[in-house]
matplotlib code that plots the C-alpha trace (Angstrom):
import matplotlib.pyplot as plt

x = [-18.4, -15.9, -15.5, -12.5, -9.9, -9.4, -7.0, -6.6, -6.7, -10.8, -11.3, -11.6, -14.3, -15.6, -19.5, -22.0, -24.0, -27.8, -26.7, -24.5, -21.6, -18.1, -17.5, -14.7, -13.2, -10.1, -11.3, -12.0, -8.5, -6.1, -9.2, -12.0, -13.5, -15.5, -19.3, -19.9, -23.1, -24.9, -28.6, -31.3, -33.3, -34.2, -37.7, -38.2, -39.5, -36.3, -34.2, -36.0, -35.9, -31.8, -31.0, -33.0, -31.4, -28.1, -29.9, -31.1, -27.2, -25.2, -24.0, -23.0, -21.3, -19.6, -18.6, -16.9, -15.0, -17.0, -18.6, -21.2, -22.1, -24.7, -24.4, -27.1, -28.4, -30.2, -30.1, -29.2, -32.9, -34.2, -31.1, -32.2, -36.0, -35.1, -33.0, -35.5, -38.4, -36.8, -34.7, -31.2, -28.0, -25.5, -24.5, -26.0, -24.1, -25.1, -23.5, -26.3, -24.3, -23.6, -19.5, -18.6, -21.2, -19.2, -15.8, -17.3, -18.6, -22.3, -23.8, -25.3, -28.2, -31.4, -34.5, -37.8, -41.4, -40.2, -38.4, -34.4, -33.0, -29.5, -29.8, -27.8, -26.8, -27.3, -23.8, -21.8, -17.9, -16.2, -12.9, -10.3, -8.5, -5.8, -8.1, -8.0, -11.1, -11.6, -14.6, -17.8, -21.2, -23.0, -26.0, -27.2, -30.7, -32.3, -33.6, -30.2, -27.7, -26.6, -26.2, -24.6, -22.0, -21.4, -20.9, -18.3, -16.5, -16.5, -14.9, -12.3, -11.0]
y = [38.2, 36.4, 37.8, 39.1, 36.8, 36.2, 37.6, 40.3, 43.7, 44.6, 46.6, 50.1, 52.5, 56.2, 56.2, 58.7, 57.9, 58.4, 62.8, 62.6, 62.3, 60.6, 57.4, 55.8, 52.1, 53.5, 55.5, 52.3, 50.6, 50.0, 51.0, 48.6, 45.6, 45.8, 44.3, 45.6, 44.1, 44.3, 44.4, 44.9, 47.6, 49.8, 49.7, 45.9, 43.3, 41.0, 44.7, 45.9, 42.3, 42.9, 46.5, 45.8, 43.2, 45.4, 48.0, 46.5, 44.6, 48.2, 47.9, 44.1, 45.1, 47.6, 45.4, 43.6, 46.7, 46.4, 49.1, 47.6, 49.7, 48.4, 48.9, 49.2, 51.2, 53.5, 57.0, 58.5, 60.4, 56.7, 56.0, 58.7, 57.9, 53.8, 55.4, 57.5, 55.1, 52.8, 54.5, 53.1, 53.8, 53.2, 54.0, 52.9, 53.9, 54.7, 52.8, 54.1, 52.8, 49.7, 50.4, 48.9, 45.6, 44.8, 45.3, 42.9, 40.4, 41.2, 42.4, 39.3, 37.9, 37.4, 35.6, 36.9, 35.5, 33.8, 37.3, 37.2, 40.2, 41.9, 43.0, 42.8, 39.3, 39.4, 39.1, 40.4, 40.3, 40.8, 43.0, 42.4, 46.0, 45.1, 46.2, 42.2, 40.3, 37.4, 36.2, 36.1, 35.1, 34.6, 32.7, 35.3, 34.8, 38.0, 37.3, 35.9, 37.5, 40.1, 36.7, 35.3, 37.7, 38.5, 34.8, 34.3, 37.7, 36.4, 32.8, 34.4, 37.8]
z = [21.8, 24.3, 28.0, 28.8, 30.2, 34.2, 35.9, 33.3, 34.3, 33.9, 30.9, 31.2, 31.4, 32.0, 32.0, 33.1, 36.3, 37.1, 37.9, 34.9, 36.5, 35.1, 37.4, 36.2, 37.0, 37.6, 40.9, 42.8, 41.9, 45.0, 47.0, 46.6, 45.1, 42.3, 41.0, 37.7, 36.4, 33.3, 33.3, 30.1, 31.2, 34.3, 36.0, 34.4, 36.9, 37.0, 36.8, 39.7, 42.0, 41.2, 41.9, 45.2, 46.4, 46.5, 47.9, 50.7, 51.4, 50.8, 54.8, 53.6, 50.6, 52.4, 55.0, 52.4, 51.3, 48.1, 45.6, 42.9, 40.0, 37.4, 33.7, 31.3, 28.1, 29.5, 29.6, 32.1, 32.7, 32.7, 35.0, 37.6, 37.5, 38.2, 41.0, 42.7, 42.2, 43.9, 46.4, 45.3, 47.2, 44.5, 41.0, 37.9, 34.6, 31.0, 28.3, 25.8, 22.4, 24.3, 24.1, 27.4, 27.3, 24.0, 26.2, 28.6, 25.9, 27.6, 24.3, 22.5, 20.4, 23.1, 22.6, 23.8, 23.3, 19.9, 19.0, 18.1, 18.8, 20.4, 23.8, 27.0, 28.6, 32.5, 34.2, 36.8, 36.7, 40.2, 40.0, 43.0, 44.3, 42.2, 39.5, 37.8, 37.0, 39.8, 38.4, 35.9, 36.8, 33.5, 35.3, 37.1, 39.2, 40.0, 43.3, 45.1, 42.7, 46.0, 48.0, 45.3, 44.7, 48.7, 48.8, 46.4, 47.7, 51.4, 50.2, 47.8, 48.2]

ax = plt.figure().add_subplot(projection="3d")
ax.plot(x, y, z, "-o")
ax.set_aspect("equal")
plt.show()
């Protein structure tokens, strides 16, 4: 599966949050920028060293007039407990039939210890006020990913 194109508008998408709420793409256009990344599974080491990361940067991300919401197939139950384990300060969605990640071209054959299986592929697109898609990070490193990200933000939009 192919990501979508740059400077295309960034596909569309209603999702449940971790209170099963609808959050939708469309609420943040015209009023913010945009991370939307895709991770495999909450509570996971490299998921956990991630969501973290943003937590601890929300005044930073804010700063940069910035929301980030993290994708996954979760349910939202798991959604809620990753949440309050961790004491995260933004939304993480539910894209249980993995809908959106095929949108987004992040839903992709994965190896694991030897194992071939489909699964989602780490990445974080970053989605200007305008509502287009400024840029993909398809190598995402779990411990700088937030520096990442409020890197590329500060230099380009």
């Amino acid at each position: 599966m192919a990501f979508p194109k740059l400077g295309n508008l960034a596909p569309a998408f209603s999702l449940m949050n971790q209170d099963g709420e609808k959050v939708s793409l469309k609420e943040f256009k015209g009023k913010k920028n945009i991370v939307v990344y895709f991770y495999p599974k909450a509570s996971t080491q490299g998921c956990t060293v991630q969501a973290c990361g943003i937590r601890d940067n929300q005044k930073a991300f804010a700063k940069l007039d910035t929301v980030v919401l993290g994708i996954s197939p979760d349910p939202v139950k798991r959604l809620k407990n990753f949440i309050e384990k961790q004491s995260l300060n933004f939304d993480l969605l539910s894209d249980e039939g993995h809908v959106i990640a095929d949108k987004y071209g992040t839903w992709g054959p994965k190896k694991f210890m030897g194992k071939e299986y489909d699964g989602i592929l780490r990445t974080s697109f970053i989605i200007g006020k305008d509502g287009r898609l400024k840029h993909i990070m398809d190598k995402v490193k779990t411990k700088t990913h937030h520096i990442d990200v409020m890197v590329w933000i500060k230099a380009n939009l």
